[in-house]
N, C-alpha and C positions, 0 to 999 in steps of 0.2 A: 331658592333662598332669596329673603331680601335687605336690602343694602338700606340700611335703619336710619333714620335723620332724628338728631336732638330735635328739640322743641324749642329748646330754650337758646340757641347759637347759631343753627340752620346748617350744620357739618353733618355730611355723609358720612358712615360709617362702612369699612368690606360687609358687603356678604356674610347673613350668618342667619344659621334658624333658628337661634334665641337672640333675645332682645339684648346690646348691651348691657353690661353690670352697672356701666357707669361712662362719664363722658369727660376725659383728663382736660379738653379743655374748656371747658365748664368749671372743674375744679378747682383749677388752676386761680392763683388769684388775680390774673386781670380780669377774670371773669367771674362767671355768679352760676349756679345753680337755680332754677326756678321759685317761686315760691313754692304752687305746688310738686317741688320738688322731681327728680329725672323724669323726663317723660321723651318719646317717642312717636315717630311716626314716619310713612313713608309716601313717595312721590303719588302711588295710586290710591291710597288714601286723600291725598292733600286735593287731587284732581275731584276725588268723591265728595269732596265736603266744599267743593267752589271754589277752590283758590284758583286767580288766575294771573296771567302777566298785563303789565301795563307799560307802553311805550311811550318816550318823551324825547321829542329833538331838540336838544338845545341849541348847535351851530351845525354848518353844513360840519357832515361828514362825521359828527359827534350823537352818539346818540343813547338815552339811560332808556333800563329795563328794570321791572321791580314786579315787586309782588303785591295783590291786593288778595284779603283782606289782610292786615298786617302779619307777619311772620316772623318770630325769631328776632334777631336786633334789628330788623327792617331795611336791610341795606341796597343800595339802589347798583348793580354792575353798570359799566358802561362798554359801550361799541365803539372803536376805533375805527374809522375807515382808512385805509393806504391805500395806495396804487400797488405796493407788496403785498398785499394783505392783508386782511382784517384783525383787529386782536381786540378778546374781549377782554378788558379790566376789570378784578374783580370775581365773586362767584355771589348767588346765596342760591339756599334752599330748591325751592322751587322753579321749575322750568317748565310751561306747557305748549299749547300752538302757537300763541301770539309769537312769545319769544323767538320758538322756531322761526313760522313765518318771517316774521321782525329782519332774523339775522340771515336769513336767505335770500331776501329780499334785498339784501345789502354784500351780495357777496360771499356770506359765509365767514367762516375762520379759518384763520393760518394759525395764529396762537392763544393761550390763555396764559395772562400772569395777573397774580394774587400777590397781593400787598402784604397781606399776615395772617396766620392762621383762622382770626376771625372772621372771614371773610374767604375761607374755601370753600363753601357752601358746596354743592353738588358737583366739583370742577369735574371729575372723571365723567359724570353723565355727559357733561358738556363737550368734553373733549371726544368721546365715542362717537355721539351726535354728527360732529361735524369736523373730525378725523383731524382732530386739530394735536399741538403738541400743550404740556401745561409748562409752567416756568415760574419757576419755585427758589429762593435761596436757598441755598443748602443748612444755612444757622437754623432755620428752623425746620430743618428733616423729622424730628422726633414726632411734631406735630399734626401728619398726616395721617388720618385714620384711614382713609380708603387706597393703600397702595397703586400703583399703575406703571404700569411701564411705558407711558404717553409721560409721563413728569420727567423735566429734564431739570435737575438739582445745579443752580450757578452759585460762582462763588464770587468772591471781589467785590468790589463796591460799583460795578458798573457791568452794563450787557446791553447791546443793543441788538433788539429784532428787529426793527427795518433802518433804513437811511433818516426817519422822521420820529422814530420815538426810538427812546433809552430808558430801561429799566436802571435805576440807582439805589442802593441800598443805602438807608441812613440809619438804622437799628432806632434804639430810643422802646419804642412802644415793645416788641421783641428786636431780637437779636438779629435775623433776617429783614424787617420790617421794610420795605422800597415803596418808592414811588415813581408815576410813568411820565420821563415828559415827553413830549408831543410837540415838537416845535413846529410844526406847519400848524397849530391852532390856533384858533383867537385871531383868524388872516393873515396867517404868519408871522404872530407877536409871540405866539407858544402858550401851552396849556399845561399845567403839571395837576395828573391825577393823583389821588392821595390816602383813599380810603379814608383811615383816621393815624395813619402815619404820622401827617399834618391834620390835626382836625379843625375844621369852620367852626369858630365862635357865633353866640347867639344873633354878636353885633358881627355881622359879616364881614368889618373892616378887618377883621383880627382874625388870627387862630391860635390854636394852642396844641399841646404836646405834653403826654399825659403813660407814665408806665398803665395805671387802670385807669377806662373812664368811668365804669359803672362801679368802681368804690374809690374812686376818684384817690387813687396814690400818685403824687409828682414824679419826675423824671429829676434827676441831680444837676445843678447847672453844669458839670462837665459835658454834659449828655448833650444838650439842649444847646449849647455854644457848639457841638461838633457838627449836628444837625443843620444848624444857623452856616458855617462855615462852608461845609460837604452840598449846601443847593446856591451858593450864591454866584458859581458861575456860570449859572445857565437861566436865562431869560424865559419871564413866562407873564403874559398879561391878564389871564384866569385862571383861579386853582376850581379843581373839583373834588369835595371830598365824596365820602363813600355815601349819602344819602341823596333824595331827591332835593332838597334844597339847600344842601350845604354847599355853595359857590361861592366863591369872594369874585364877581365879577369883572373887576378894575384893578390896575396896579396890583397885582397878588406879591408880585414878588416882594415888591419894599412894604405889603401886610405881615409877609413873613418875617422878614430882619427886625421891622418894629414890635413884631411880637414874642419874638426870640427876646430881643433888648428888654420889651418888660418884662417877662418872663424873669427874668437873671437879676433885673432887678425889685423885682418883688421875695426873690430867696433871700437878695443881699439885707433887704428893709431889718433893720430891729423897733417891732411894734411895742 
């Protein structure tokens, strides 16, 4: 049997010998359905038709993995390096040598943790791979099409897997929704990974926070002030979100507070 990947999200599905009927988080309304509507497909397929991985180091010891030719919402994982351990941030779709290679060549994995359901991409293959644990909130349990008993469901608003990052939950986009920070990055200024928890604005200096991005529905200012609140005691001098270019390179942290504040104050505005 084999374990069926959207098209249109990059989430594995269990094992099965028909093709799902349908993809809840597709349907879902943060998210979209294709134009040409459900479609499928699977890892050795994906290998048949050329996809491959492509590597990117951005600071020591940091390092993005992606897909070419574009895939699904095109999202970039990243590799963690520790002296406890590797963890990869993050999942999509596809996975082939490179990536292998890539994250061998660096240690391997201790853990996988996934920001939010968009973005659990193939985690169970990954985690098989490389005997790694996944690390999941629990808020968004429901969300999991490919079962495993490698996923370890946290709850609270805080987890740390090593001495140097901490998983934090801030909900907003879903109800699980976290982000990684990494305080030994950026040469020990820290780095908060984000997926689209936090997502990078076009103008890098900003980001924003968003229940849909691809039908663009707002978050309530209660939401958006708790999120603003829940990251500002921890220090971070580059955010990365979930794509290859979405960085706020400099001062992230006070990009966040500044864009929290407009934020709130563009709900308050009467146009």
């Amino acid at each position: 049997m084999d374990s069926w990947i959207c098209v249109t999200c990059g989430v594995q599905f269990a094992a099965s010998e028909e093709v799902p009927r349908a993809c809840p988080i597709c349907e879902d309304e943060r998210q979209y359905v294709g134009y040409n509507g459900q479609q499928w497909t699977m890892l050795a397929k994906m290998h048949a038709d050329g996809f491959h991985n492509v590597v990117r180091e951005y600071e020591p010891r940091l390092t993005g993995i992606g897909t070419e030719p574009h895939f699904a919402i095109g999202q970039r994982p990243l590799l963690v390096q520790t002296d406890e351990g590797n963890i990869l941030w993050d999942c999509m779709g596809y996975f082939g040598d490179e990536a292998i290679a890539a994250i061998e060549e660096r240690g391997g994995l201790k853990a996988i943790a996934v920001s939010h359901p968009h973005l659990y991409g193939s985690m169970v293959e990954w985690a098989e791979r490389f005997d790694a644990r996944i690390y999941l909130h629990e808020a968004d349990r429901a969300w999991v099409m490919r079962p495993s008993e490698r996923i370890t469901f946290w709850s609270g608003d805080a987890l740390p897997l090593t001495s140097e990052t901490l998983l934090i939950r801030l909900g907003g986009h879903f109800p699980g929704s976290t982000v990684l920070h990494w305080r030994s990055g950026a040469g020990g200024r820290g780095c908060l990974l984000t997926g689209d928890t936090i997502s990078v604005a076009a103008d890098r200096r900003w980001v924003s926070f968003l229940y849909s991005y691809p039908n663009m529905i707002p978050l309530p200012a209660s939401t958006v002030s708790r999120i603003r609140d829940a990251i500002m005691p921890y220090d971070f001098e580059r955010l990365y979100g979930g794509w290859f270019d979405s960085i706020v390179t400099a001062d992230a942290k006070n990009a966040v507070i500044r864009s929290a504040d407009r934020y709130l104050r563009a709900l308050a505005r009467d146009l």
